[in-house]
CHARMM-style PDB file with segment names, atoms N, HN, CA, C and O in Angstrom:
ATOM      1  N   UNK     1      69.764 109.488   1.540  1.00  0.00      PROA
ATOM      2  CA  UNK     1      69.260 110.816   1.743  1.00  0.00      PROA
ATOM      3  C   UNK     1      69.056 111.533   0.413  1.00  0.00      PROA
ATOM      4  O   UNK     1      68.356 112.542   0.328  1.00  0.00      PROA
ATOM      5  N   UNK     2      69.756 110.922  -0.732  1.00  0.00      PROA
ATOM      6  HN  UNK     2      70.325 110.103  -0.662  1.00  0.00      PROA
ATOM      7  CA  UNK     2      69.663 111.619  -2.006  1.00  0.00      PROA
ATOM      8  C   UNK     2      70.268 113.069  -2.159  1.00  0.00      PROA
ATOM      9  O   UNK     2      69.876 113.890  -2.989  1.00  0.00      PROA
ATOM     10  N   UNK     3      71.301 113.271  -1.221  1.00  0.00      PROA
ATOM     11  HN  UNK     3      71.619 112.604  -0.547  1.00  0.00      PROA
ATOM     12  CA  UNK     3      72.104 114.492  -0.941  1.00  0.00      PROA
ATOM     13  C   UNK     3      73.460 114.246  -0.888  1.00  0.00      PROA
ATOM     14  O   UNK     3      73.756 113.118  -0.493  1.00  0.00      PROA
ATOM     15  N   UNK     4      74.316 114.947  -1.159  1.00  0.00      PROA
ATOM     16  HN  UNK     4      74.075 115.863  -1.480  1.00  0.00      PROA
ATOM     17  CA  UNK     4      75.843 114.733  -0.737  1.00  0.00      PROA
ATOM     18  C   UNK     4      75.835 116.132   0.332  1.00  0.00      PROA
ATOM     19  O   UNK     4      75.556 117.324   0.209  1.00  0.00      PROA
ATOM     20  N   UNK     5      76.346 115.165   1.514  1.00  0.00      PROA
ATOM     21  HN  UNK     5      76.574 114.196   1.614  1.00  0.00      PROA
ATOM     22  CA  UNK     5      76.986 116.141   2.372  1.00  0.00      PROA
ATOM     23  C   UNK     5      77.938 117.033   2.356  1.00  0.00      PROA
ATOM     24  O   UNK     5      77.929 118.250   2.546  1.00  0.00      PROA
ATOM     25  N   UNK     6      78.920 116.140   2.059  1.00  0.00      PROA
ATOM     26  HN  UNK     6      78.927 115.152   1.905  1.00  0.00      PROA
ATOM     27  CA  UNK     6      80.201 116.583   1.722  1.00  0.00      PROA
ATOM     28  C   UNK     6      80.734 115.995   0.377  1.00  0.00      PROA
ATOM     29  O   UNK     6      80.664 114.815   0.033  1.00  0.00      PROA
ATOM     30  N   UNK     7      81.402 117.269  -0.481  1.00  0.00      PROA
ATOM     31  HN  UNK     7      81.458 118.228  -0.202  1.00  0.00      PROA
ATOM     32  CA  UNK     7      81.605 116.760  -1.708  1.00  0.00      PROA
ATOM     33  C   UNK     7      82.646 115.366  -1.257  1.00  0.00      PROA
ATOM     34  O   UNK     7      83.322 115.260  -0.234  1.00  0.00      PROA
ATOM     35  N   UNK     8      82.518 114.473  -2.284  1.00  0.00      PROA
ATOM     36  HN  UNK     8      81.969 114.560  -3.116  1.00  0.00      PROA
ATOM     37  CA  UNK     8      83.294 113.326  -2.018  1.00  0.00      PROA
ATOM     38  C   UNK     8      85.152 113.822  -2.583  1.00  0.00      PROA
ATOM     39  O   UNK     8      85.329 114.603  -3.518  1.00  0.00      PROA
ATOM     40  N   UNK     9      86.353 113.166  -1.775  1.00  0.00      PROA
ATOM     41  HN  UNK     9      86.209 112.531  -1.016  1.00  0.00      PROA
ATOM     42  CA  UNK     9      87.481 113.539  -2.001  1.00  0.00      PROA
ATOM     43  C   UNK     9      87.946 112.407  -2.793  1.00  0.00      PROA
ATOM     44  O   UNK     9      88.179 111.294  -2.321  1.00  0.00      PROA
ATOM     45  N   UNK    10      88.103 112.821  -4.322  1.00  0.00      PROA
ATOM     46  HN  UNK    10      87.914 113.725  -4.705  1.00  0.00      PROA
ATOM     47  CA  UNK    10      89.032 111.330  -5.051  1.00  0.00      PROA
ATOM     48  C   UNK    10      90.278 111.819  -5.226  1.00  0.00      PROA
ATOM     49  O   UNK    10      90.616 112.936  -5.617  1.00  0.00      PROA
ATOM     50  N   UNK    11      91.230 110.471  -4.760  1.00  0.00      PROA
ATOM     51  HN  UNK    11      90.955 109.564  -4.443  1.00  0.00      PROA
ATOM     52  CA  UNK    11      93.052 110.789  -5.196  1.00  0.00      PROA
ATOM     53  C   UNK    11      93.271 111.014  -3.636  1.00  0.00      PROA
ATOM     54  O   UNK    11      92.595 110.866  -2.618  1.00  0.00      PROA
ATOM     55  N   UNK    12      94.858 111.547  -4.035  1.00  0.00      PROA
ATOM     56  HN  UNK    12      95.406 111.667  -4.862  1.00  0.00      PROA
ATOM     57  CA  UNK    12      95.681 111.301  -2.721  1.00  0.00      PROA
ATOM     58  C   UNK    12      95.898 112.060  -1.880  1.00  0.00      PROA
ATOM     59  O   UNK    12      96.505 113.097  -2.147  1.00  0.00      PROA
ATOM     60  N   UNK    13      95.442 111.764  -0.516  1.00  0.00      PROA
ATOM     61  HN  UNK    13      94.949 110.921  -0.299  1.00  0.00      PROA
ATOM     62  CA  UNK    13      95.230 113.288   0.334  1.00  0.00      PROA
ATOM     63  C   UNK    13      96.259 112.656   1.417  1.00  0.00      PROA
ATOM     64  O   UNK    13      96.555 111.462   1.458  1.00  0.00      PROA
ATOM     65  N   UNK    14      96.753 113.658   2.284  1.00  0.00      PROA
ATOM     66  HN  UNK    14      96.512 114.628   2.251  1.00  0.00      PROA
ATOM     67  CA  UNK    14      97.268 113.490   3.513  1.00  0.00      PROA
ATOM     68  C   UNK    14      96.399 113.838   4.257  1.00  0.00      PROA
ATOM     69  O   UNK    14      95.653 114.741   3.879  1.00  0.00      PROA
ATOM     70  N   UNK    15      96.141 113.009   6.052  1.00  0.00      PROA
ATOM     71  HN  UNK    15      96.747 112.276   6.359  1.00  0.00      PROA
ATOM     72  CA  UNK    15      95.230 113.466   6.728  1.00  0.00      PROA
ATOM     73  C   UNK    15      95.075 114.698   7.024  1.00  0.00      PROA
ATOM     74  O   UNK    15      94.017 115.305   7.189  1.00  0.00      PROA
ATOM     75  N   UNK    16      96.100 115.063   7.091  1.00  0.00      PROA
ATOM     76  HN  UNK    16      96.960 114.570   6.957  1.00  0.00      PROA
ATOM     77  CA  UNK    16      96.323 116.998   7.016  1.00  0.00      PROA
ATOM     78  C   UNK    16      95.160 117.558   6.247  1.00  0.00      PROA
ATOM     79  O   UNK    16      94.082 118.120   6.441  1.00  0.00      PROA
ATOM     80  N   UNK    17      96.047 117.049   5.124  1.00  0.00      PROA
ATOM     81  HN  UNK    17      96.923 116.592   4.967  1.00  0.00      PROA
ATOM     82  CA  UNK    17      95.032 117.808   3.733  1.00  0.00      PROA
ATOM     83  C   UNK    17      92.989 117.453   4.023  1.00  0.00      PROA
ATOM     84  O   UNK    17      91.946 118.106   4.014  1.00  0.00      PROA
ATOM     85  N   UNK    18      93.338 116.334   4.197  1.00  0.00      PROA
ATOM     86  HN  UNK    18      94.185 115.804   4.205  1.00  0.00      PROA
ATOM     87  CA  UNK    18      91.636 116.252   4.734  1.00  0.00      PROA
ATOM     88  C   UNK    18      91.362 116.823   5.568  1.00  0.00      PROA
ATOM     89  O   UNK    18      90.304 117.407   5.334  1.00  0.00      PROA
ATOM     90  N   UNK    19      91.935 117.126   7.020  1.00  0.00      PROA
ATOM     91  HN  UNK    19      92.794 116.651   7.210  1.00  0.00      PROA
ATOM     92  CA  UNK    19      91.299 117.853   8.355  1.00  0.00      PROA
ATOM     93  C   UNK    19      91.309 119.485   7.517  1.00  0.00      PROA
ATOM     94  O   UNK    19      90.308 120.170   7.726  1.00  0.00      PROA
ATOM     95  N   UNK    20      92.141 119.939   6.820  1.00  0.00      PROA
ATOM     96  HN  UNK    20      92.953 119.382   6.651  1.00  0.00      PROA
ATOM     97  CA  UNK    20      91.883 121.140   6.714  1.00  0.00      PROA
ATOM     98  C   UNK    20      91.030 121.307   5.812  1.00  0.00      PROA
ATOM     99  O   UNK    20      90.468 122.399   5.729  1.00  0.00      PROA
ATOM    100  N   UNK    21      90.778 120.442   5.071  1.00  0.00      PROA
ATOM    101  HN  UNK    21      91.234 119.555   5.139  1.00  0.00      PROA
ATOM    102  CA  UNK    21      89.467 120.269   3.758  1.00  0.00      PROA
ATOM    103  C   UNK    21      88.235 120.507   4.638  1.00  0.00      PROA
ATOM    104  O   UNK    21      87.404 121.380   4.390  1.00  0.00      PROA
ATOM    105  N   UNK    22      88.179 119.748   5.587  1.00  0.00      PROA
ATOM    106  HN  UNK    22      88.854 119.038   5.789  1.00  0.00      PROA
ATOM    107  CA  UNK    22      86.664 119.440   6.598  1.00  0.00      PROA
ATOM    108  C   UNK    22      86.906 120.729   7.890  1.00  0.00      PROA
ATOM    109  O   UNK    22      86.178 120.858   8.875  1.00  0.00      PROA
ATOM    110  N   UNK    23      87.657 121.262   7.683  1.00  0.00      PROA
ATOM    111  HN  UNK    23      88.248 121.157   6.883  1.00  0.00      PROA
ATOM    112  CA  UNK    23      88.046 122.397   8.808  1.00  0.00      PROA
ATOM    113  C   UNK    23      87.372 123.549   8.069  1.00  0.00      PROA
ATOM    114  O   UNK    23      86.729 124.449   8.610  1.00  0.00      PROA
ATOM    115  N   UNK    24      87.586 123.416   6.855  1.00  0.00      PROA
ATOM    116  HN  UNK    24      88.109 122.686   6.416  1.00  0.00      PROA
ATOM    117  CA  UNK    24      86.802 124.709   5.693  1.00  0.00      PROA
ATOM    118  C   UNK    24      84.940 124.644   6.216  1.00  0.00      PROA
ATOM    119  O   UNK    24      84.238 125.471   6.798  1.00  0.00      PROA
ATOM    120  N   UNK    25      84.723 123.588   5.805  1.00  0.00      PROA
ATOM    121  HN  UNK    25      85.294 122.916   5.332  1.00  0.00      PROA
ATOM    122  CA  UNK    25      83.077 123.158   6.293  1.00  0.00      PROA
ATOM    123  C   UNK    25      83.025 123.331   7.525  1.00  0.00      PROA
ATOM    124  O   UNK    25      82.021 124.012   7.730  1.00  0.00      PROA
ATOM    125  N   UNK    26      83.590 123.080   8.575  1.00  0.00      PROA
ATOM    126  HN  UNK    26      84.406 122.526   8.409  1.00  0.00      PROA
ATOM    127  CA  UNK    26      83.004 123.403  10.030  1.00  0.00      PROA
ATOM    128  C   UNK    26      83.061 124.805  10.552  1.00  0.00      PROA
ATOM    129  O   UNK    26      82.462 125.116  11.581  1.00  0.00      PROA
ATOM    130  N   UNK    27      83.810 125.703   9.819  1.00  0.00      PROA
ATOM    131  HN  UNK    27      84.297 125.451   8.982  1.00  0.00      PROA
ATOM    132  CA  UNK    27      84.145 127.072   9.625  1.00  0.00      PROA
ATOM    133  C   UNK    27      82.538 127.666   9.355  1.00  0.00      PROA
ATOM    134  O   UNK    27      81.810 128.471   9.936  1.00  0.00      PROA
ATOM    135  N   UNK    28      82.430 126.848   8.212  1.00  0.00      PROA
ATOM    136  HN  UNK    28      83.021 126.194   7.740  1.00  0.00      PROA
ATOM    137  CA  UNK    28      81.142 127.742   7.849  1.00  0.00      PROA
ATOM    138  C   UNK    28      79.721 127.684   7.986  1.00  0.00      PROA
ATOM    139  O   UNK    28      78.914 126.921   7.456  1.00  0.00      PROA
ATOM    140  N   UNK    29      79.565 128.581   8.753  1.00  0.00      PROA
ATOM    141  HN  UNK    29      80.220 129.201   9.183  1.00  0.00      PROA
ATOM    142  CA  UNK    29      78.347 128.633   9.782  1.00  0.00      PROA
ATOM    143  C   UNK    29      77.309 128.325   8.885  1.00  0.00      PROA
ATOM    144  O   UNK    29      76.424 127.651   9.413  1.00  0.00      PROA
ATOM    145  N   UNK    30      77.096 128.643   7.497  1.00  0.00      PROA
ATOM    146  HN  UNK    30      77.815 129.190   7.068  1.00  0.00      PROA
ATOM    147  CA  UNK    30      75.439 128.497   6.668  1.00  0.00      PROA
ATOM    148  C   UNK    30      75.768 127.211   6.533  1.00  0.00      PROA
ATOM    149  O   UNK    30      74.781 126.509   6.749  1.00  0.00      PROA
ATOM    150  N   UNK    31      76.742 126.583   6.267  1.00  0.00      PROA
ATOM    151  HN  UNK    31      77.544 127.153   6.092  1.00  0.00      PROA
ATOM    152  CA  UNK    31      76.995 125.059   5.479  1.00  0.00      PROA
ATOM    153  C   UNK    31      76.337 124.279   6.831  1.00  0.00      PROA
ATOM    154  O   UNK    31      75.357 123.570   6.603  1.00  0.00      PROA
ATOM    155  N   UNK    32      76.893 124.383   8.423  1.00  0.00      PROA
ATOM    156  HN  UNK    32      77.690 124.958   8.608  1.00  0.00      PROA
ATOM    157  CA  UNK    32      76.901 123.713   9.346  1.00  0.00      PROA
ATOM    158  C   UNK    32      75.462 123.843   9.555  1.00  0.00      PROA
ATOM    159  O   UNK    32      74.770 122.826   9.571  1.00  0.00      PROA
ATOM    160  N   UNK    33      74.849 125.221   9.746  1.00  0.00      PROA
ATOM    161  HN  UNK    33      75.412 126.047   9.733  1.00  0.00      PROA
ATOM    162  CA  UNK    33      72.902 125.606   9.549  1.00  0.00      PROA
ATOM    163  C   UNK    33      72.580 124.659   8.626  1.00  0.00      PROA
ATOM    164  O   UNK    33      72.333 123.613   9.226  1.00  0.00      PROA
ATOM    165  N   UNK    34      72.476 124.544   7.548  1.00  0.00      PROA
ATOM    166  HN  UNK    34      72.677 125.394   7.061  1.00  0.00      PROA
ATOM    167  CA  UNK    34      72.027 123.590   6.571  1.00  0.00      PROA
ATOM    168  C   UNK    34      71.801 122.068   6.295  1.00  0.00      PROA
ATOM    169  O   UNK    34      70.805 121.444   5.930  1.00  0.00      PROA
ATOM    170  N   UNK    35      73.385 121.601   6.673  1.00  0.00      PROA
ATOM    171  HN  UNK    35      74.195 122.107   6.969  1.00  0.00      PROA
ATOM    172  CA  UNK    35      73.711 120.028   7.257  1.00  0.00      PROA
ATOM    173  C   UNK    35      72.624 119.858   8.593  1.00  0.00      PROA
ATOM    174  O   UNK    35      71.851 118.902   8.535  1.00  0.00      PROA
ATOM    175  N   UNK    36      72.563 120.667   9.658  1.00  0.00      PROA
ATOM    176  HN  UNK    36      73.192 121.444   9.705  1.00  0.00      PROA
ATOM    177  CA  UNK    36      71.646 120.779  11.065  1.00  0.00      PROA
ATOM    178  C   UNK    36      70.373 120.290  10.684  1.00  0.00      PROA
ATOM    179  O   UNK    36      69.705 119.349  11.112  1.00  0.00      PROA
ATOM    180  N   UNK    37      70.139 121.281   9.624  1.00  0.00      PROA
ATOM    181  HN  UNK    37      70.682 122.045   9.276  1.00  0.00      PROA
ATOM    182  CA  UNK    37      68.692 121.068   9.591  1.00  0.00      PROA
ATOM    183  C   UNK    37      68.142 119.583   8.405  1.00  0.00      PROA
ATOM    184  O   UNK    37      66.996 119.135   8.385  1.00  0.00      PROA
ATOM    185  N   UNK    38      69.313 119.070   7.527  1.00  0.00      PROA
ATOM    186  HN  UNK    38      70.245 119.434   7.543  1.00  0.00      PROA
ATOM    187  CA  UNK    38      68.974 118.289   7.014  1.00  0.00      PROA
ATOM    188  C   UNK    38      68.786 117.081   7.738  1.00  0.00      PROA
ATOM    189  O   UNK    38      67.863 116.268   7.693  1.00  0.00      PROA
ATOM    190  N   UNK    39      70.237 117.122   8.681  1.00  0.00      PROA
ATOM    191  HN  UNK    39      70.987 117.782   8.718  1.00  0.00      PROA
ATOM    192  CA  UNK    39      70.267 116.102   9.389  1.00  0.00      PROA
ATOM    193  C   UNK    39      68.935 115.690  10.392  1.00  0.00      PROA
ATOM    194  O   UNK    39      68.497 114.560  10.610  1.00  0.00      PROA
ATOM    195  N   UNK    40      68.500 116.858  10.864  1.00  0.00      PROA
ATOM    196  HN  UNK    40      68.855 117.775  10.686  1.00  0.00      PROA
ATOM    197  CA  UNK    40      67.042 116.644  11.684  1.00  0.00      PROA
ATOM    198  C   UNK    40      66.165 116.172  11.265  1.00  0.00      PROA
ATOM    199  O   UNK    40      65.343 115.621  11.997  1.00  0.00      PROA
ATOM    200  N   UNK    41      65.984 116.244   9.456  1.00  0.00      PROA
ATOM    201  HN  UNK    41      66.652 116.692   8.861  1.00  0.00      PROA
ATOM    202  CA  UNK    41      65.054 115.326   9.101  1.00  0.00      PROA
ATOM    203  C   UNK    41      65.223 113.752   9.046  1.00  0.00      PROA
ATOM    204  O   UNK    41      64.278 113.024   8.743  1.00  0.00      PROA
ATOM    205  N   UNK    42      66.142 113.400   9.271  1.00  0.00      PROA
ATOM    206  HN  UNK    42      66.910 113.991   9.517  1.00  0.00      PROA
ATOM    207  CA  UNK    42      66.352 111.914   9.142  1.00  0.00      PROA
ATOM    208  C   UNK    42      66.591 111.358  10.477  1.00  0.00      PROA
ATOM    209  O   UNK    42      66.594 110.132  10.591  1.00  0.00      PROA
ATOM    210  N   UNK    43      66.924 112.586  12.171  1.00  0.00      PROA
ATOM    211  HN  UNK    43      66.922 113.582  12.079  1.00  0.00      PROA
ATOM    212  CA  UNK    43      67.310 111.904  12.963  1.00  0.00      PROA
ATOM    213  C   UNK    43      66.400 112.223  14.484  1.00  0.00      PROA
ATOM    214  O   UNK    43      66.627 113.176  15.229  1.00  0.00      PROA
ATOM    215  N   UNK    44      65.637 111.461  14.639  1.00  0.00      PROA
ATOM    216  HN  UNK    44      65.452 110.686  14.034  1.00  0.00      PROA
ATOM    217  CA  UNK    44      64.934 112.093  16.073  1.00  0.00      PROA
ATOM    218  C   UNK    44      65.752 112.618  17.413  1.00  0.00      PROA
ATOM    219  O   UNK    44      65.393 113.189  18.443  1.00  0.00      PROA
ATOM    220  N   UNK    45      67.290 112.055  16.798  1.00  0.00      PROA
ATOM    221  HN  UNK    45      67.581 111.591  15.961  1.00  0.00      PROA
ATOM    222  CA  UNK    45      68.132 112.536  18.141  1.00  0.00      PROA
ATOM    223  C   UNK    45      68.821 114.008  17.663  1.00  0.00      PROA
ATOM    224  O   UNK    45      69.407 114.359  16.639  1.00  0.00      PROA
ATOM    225  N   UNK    46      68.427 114.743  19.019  1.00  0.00      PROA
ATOM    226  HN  UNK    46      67.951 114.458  19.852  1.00  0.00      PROA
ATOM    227  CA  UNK    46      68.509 116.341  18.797  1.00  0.00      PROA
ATOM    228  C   UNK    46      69.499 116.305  18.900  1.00  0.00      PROA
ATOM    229  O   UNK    46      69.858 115.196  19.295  1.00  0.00      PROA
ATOM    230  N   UNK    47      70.885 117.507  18.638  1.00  0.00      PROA
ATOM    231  HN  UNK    47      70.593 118.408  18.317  1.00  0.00      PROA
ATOM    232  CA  UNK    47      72.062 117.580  18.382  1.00  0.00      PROA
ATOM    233  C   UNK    47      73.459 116.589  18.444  1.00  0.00      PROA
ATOM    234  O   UNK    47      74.603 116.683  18.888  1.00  0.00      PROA
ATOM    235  N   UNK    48      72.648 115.602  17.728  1.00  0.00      PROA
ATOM    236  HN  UNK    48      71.719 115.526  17.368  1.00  0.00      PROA
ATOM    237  CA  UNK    48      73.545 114.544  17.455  1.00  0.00      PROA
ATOM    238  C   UNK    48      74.826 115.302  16.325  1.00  0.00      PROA
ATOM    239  O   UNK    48      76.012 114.971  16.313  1.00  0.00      PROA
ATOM    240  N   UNK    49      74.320 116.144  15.631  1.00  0.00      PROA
ATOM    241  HN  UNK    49      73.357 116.413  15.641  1.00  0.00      PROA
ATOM    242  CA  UNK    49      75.040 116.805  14.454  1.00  0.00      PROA
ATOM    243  C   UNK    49      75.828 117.953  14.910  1.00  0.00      PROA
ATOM    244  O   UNK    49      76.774 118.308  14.207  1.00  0.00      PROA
ATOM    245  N   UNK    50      75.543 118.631  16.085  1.00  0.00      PROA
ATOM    246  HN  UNK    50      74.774 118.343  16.657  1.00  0.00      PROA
ATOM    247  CA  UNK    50      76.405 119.293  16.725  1.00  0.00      PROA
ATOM    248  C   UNK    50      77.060 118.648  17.413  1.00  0.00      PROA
ATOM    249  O   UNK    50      78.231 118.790  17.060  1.00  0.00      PROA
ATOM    250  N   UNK    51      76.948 117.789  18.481  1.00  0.00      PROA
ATOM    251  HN  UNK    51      75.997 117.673  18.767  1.00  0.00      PROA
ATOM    252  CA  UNK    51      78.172 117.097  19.240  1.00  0.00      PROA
ATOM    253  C   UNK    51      79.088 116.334  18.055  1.00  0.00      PROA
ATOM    254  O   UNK    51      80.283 116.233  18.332  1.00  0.00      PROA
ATOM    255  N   UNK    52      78.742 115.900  17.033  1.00  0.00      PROA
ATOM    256  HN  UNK    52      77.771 115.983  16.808  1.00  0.00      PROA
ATOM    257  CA  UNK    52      79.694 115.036  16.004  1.00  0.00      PROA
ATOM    258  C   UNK    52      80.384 116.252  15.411  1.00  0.00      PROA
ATOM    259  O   UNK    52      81.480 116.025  14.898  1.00  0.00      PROA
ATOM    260  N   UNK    53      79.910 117.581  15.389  1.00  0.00      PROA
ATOM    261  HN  UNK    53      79.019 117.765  15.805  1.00  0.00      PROA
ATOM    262  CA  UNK    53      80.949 118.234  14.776  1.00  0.00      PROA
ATOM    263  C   UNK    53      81.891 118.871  15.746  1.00  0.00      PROA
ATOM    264  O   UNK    53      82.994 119.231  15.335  1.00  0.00      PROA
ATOM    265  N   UNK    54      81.545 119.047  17.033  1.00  0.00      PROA
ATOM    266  HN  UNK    54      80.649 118.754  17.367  1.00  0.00      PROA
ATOM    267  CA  UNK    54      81.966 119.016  18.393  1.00  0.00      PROA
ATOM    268  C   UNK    54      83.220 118.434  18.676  1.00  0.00      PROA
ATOM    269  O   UNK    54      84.234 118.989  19.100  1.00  0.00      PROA
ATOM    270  N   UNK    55      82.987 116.980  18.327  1.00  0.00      PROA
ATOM    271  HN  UNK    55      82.163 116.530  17.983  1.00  0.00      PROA
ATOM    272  CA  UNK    55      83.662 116.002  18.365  1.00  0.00      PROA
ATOM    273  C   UNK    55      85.137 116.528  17.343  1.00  0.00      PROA
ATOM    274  O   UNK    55      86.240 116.570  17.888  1.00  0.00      PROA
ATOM    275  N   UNK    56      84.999 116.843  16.081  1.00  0.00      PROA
ATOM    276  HN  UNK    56      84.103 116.809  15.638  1.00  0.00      PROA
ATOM    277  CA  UNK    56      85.995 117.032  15.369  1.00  0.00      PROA
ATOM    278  C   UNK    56      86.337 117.969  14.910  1.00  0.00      PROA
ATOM    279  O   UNK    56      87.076 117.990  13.926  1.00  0.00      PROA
ATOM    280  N   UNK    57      85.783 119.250  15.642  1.00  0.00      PROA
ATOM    281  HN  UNK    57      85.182 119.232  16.441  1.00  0.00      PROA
ATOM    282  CA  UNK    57      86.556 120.422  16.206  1.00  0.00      PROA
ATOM    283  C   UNK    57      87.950 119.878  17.004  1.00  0.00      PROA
ATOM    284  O   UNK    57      89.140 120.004  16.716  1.00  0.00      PROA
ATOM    285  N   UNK    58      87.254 119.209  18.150  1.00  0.00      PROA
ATOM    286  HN  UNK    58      86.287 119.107  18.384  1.00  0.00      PROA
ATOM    287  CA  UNK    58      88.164 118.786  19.315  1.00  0.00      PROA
ATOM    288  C   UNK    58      89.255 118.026  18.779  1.00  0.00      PROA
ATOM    289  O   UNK    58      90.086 117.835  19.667  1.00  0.00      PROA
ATOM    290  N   UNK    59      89.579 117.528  17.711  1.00  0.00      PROA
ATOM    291  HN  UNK    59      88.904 117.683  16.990  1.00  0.00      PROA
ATOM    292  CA  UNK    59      90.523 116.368  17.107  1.00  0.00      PROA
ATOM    293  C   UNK    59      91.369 117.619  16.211  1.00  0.00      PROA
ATOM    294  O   UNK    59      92.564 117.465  15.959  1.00  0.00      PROA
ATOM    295  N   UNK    60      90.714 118.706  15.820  1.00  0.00      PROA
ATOM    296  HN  UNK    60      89.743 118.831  16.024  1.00  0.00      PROA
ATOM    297  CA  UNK    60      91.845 119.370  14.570  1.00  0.00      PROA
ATOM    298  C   UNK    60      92.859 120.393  15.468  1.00  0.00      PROA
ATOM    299  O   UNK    60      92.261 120.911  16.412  1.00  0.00      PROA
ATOM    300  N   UNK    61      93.883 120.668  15.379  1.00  0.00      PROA
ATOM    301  HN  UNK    61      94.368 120.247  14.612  1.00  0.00      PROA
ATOM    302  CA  UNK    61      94.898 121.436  16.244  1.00  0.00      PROA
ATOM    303  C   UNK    61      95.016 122.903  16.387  1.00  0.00      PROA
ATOM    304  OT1 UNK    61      95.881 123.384  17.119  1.00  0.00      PROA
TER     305      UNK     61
END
């Protein structure tokens, strides 16, 4: 895609520390608008990018 989605995480995280890293991004509504619309250019399936973030809403506590 020639984009980073998400900045990449180097070194030692606890899954914690990651869900709340990726809990920051699903928080934020322009970041999630933006990813939406990038993602639409590469995917003919319509809210594939909302149910996947759907998806891991539903997994963080």
């Amino acid at each position: 895609m020639g984009k980073e989605l998400i900045p990449e995480l180097v070194g030692d995280y606890t899954p914690r520390q990651i869900a709340e890293k990726m809990a920051n991004y699903l928080c934020d509504n322009s970041w999630l608008k933006n990813i939406s619309d990038l993602m639409s250019k590469f995917s003919s399936v319509q809210g594939a990018s909302r149910r996947l973030t759907e998806e891991i809403i539903g997994c963080l506590p």
